[in-house]
C-alpha positions as a Markdown table, in Angstrom:
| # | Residue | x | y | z |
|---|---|---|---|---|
| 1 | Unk | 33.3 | -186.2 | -34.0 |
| 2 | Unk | 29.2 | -186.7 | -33.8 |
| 3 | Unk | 27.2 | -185.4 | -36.3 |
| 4 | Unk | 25.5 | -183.6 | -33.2 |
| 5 | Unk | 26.9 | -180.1 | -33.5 |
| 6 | Unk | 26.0 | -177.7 | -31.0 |
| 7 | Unk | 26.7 | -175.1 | -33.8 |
| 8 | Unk | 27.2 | -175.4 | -37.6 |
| 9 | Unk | 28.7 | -172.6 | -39.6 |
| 10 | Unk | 28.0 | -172.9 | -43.7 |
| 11 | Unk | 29.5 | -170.8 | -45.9 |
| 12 | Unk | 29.6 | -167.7 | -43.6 |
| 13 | Unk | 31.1 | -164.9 | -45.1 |
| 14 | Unk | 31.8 | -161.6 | -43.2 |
| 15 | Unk | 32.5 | -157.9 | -44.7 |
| 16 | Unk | 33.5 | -154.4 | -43.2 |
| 17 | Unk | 32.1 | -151.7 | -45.4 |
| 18 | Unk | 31.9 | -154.6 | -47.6 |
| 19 | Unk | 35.5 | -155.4 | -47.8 |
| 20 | Unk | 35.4 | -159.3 | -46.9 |
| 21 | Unk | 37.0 | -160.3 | -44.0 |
| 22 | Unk | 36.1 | -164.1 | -43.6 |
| 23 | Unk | 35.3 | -165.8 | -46.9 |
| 24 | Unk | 32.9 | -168.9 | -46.8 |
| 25 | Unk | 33.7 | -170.3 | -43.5 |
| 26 | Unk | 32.3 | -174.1 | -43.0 |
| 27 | Unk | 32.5 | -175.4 | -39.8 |
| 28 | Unk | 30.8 | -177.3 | -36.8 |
| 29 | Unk | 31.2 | -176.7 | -33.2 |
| 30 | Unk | 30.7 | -179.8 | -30.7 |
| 31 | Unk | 29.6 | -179.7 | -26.9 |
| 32 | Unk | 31.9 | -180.9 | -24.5 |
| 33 | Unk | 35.2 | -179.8 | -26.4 |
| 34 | Unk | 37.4 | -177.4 | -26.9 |
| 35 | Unk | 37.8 | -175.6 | -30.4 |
| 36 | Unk | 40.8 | -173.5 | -30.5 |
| 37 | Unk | 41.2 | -170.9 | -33.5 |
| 38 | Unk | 44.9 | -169.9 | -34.3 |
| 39 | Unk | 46.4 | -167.3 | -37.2 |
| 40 | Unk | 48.4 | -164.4 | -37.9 |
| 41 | Unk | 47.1 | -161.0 | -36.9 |
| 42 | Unk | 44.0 | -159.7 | -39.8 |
| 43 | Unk | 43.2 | -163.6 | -40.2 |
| 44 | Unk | 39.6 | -162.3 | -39.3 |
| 45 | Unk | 39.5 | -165.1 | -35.7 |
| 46 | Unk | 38.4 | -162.3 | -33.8 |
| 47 | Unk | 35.4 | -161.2 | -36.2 |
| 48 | Unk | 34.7 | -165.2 | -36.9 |
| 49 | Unk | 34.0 | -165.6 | -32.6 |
| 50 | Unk | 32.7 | -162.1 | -32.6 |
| 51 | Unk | 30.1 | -163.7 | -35.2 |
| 52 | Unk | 29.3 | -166.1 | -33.0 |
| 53 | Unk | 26.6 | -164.5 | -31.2 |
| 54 | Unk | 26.4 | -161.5 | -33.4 |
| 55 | Unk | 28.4 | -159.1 | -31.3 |
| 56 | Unk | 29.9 | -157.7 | -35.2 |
| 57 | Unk | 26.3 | -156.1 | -35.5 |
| 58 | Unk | 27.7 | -153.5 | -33.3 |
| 59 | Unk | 29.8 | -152.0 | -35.9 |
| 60 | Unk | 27.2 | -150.5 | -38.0 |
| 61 | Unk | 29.1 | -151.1 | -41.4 |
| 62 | Unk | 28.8 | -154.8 | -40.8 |
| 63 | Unk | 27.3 | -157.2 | -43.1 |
| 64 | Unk | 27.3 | -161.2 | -43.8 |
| 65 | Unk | 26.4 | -163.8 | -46.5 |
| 66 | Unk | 25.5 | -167.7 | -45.2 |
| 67 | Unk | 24.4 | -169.0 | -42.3 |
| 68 | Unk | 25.7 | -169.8 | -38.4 |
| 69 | Unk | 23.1 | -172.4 | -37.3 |
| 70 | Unk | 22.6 | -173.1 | -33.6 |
| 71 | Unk | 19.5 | -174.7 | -32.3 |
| 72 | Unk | 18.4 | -175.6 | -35.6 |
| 73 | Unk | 18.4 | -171.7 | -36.3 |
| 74 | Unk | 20.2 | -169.2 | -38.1 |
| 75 | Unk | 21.1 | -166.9 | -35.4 |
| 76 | Unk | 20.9 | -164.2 | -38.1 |
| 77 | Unk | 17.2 | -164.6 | -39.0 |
| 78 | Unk | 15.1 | -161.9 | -37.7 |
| 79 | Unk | 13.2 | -163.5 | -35.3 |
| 80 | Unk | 16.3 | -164.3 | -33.5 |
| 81 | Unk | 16.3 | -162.8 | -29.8 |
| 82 | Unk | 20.0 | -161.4 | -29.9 |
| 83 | Unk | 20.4 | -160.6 | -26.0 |
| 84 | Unk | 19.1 | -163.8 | -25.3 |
| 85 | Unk | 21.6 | -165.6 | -27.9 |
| 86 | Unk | 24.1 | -163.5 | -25.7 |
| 87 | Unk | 23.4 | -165.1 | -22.8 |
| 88 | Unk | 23.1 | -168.5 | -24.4 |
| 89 | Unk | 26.9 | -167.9 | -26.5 |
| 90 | Unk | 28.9 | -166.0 | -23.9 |
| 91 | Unk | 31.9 | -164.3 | -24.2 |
| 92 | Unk | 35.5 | -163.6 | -22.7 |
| 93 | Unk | 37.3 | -160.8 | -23.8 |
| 94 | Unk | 41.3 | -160.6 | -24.3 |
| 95 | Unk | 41.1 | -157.9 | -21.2 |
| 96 | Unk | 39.2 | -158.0 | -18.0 |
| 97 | Unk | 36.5 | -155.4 | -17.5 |
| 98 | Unk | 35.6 | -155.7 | -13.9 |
| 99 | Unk | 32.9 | -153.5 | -12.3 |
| 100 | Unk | 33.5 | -151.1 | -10.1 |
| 101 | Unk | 31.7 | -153.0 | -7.7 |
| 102 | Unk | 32.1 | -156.1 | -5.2 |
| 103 | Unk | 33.1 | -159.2 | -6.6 |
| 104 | Unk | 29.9 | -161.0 | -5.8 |
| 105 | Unk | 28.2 | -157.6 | -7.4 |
| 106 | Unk | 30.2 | -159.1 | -10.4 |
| 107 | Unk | 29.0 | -162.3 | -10.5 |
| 108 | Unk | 25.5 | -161.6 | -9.8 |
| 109 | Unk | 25.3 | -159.0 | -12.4 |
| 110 | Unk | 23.9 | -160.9 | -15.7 |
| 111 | Unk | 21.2 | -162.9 | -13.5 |
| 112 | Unk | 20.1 | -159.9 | -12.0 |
| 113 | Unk | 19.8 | -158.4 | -15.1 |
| 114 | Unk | 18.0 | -161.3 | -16.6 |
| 115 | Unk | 15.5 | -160.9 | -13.6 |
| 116 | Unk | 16.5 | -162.9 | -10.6 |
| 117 | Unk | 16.0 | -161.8 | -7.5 |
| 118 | Unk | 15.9 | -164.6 | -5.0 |
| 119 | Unk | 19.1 | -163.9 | -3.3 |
| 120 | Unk | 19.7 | -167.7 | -2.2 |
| 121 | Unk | 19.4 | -168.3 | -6.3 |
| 122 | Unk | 21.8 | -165.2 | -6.9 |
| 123 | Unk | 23.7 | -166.6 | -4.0 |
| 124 | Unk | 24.1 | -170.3 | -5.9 |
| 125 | Unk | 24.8 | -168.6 | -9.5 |
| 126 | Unk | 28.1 | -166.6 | -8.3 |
| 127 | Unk | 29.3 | -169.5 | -6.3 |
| 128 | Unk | 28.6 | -171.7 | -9.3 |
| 129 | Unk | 30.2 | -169.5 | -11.3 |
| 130 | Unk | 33.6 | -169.1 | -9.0 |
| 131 | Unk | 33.6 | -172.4 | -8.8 |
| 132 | Unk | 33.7 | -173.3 | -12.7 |
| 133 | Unk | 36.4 | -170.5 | -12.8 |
| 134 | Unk | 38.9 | -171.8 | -10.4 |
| 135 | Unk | 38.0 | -168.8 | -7.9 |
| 136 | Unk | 35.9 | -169.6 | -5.4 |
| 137 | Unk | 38.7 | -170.9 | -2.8 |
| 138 | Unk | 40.4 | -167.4 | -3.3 |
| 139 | Unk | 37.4 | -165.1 | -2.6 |
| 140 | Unk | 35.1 | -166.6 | -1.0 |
| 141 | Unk | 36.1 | -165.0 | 2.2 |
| 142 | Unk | 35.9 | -161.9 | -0.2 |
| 143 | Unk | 32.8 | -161.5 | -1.7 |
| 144 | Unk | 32.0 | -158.5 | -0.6 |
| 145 | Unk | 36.1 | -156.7 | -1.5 |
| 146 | Unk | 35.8 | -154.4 | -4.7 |
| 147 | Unk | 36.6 | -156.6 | -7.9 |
| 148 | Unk | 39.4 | -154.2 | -8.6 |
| 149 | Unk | 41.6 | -155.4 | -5.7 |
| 150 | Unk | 41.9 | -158.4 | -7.3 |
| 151 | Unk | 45.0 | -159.2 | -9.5 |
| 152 | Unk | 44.7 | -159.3 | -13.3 |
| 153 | Unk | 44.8 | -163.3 | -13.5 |
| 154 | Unk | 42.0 | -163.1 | -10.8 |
| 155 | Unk | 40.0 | -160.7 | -12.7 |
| 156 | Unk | 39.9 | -162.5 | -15.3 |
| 157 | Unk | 38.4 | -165.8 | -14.1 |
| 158 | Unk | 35.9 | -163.4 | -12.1 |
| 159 | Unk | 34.6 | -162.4 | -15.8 |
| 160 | Unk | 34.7 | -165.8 | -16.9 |
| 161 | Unk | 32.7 | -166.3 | -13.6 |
| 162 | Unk | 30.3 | -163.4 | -14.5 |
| 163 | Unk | 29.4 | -164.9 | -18.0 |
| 164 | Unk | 29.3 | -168.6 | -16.2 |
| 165 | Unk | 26.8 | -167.5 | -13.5 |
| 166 | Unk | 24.3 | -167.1 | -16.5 |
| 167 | Unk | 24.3 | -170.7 | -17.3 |
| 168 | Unk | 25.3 | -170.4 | -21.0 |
| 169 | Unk | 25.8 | -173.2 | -23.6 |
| 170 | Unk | 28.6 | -171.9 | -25.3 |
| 171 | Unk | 31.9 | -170.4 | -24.3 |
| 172 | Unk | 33.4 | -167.8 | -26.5 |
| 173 | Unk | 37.3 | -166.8 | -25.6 |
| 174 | Unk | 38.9 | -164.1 | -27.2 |
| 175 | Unk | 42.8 | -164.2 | -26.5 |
| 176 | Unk | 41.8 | -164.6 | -22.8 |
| 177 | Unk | 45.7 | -165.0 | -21.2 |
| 178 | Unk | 47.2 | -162.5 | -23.6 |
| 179 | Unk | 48.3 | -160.2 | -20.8 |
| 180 | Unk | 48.5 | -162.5 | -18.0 |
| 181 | Unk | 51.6 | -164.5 | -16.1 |
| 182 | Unk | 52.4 | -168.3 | -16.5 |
| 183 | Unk | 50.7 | -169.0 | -13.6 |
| 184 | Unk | 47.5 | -167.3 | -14.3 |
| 185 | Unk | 47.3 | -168.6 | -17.8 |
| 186 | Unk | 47.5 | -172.1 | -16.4 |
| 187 | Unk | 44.7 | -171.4 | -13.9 |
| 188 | Unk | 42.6 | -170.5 | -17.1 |
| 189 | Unk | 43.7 | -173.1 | -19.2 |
| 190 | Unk | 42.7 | -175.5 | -15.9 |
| 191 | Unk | 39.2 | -174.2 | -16.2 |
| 192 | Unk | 39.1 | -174.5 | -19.6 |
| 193 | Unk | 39.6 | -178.6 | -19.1 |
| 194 | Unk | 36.7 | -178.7 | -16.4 |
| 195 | Unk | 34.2 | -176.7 | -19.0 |
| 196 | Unk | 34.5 | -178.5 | -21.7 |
| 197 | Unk | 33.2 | -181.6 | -19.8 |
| 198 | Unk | 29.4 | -178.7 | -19.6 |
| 199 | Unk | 29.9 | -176.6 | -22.8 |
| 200 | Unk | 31.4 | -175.8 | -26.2 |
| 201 | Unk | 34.6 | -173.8 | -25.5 |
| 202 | Unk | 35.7 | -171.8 | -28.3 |
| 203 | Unk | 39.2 | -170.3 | -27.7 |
| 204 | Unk | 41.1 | -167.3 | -30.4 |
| 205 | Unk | 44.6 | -167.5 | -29.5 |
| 206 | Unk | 47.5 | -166.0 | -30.7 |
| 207 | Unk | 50.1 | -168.6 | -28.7 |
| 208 | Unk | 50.0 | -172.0 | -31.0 |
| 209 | Unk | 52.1 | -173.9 | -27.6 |
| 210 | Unk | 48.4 | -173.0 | -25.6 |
| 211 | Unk | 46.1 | -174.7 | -28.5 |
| 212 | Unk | 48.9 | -177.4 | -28.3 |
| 213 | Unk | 47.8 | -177.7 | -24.9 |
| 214 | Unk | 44.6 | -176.9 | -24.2 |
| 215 | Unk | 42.3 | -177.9 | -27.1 |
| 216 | Unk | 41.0 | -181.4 | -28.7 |
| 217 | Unk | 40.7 | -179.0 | -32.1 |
| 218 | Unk | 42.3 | -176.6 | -33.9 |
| 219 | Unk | 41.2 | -174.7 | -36.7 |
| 220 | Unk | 44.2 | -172.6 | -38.9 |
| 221 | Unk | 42.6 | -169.1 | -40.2 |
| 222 | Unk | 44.7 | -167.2 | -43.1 |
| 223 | Unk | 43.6 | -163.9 | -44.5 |
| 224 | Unk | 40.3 | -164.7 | -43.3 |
| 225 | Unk | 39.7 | -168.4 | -45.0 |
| 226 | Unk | 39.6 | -171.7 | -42.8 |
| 227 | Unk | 42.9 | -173.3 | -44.2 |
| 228 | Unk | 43.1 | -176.3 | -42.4 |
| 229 | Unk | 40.7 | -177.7 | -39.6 |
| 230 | Unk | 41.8 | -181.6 | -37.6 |
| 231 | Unk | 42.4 | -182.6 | -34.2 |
| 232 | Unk | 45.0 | -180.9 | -32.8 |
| 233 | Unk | 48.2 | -183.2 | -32.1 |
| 234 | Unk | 47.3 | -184.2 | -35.8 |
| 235 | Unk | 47.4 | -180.5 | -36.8 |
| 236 | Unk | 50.4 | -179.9 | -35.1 |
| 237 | Unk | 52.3 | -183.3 | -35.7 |
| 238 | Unk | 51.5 | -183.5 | -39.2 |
| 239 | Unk | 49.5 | -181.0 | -41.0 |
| 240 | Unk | 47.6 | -181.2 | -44.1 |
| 241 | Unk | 48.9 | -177.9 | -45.7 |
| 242 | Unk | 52.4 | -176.7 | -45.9 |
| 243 | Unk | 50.9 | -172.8 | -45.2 |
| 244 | Unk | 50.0 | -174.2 | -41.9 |
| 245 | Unk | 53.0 | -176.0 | -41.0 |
| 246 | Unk | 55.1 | -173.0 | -41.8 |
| 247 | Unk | 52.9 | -170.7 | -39.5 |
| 248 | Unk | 53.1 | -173.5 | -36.2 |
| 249 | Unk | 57.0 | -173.7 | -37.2 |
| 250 | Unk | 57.1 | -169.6 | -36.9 |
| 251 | Unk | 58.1 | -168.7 | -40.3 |
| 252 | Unk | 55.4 | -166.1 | -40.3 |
| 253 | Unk | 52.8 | -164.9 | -38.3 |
């Protein structure tokens, strides 16, 4: 890889009422790839992505040690704009968490919030955003349908369309196909291949055969340390530590 990383991660520790849950984490994150992150449950891959763009400052016992450097700035320094950072990291949850609104309402929501009002640029952000997220030919005779009446699958790319429509840099995906069909998964793991070519994509997965397929890296947590970090048909063909091979084999996990 380039030494130009979109993010950097040195030595970041994280702790829960100071029990540590990710222990000196080093790591860089490129543009234009797709970084998946794969481990048993309590590996801490949630509360590494969560970290991210600092969504673990919600839980109020949460502290950290070393640095998560992204635009030549610790995102934890004080100065730090953290709804802004939000915007610029966005993320995907494992389950979707439409609006009770229309689907364009959906779409539109971050830029509105973030102050546009010009609805012919409102009008190009959710179409941008369908589009990136493998939508748009299904609803755009729809726009103005509840988001509920869509199926989950479909939900699902409408909030990866939500967070798109705000132009981020990054892409943060927590288990986003854990509760959805074959055939919705591959839909996501199709948009997943056109993003990378505009962002960092940063998937947490909990099904090693989807980081086989849709990721250029994979990183192995374990009891919240990075074990093992390579390309991922090297990680998967021949891995560098015999903890990792018997987690992708399924003798734990």
């Amino acid at each position: 890889m380039s030494d130009n990383a979109k993010i950097i991660v040195d030595k970041f520790s994280a702790f829960y009422n100071q029990a540590e849950v990710l222990r000196q984490i080093e790591l860089s994150i490129y543009s234009k790839e797709r970084l998946a992150i794969i481990g048993p449950a309590n590996s801490g891959k949630s509360t590494f992505l969560r970290s991210l763009n600092r969504l673990n400052d919600l839980h109020f016992h949460f502290s950290h040690s070393g640095k998560i450097i992204f635009d030549e700035k610790d995102i934890y320094d004080n100065t730090v704009d953290v709804p802004s950072l939000r915007r610029r990291i966005g993320m995907v949850y494992a389950v979707p968490a439409p609006l009770p609104c229309s689907i364009y309402d959906n779409v539109a929501y971050g830029p509105k919030v973030s102050g546009i009002k010009s609805r012919s640029k409102l009008d190009e952000l959710v179409e941008f955003g369908l589009k990136k997220a493998v939508l748009w030919d299904e609803v755009k005779d729809r726009l103005k349908e509840p988001a509920m009446n869509l199926s989950g699958g479909q939900q699902q790319r409408m909030c990866l369309a939500r967070v798109l429509a705000l132009q981020p840099e990054v892409l943060l995906l927590d288990e986003p196909c854990s509760g959805l069909d074959p055939i919705s998964t591959a839909k996501i793991e199709d948009a997943m291949l056109e993003l990378k070519s505009s962002y960092a994509v940063v998937l947490v997965t909990n099904n090693t055969k989807q980081a086989a397929r849709a990721s250029d890296r994979t990183a192995f947590f374990l009891m919240g340390q990075l074990i093992e970090l390579s390309r991922t048909d090297e990680l998967f063909t021949n891995p560098a530590d015999e903890r990792t091979e018997a987690y992708i084999t399924g003798q734990f996990g």
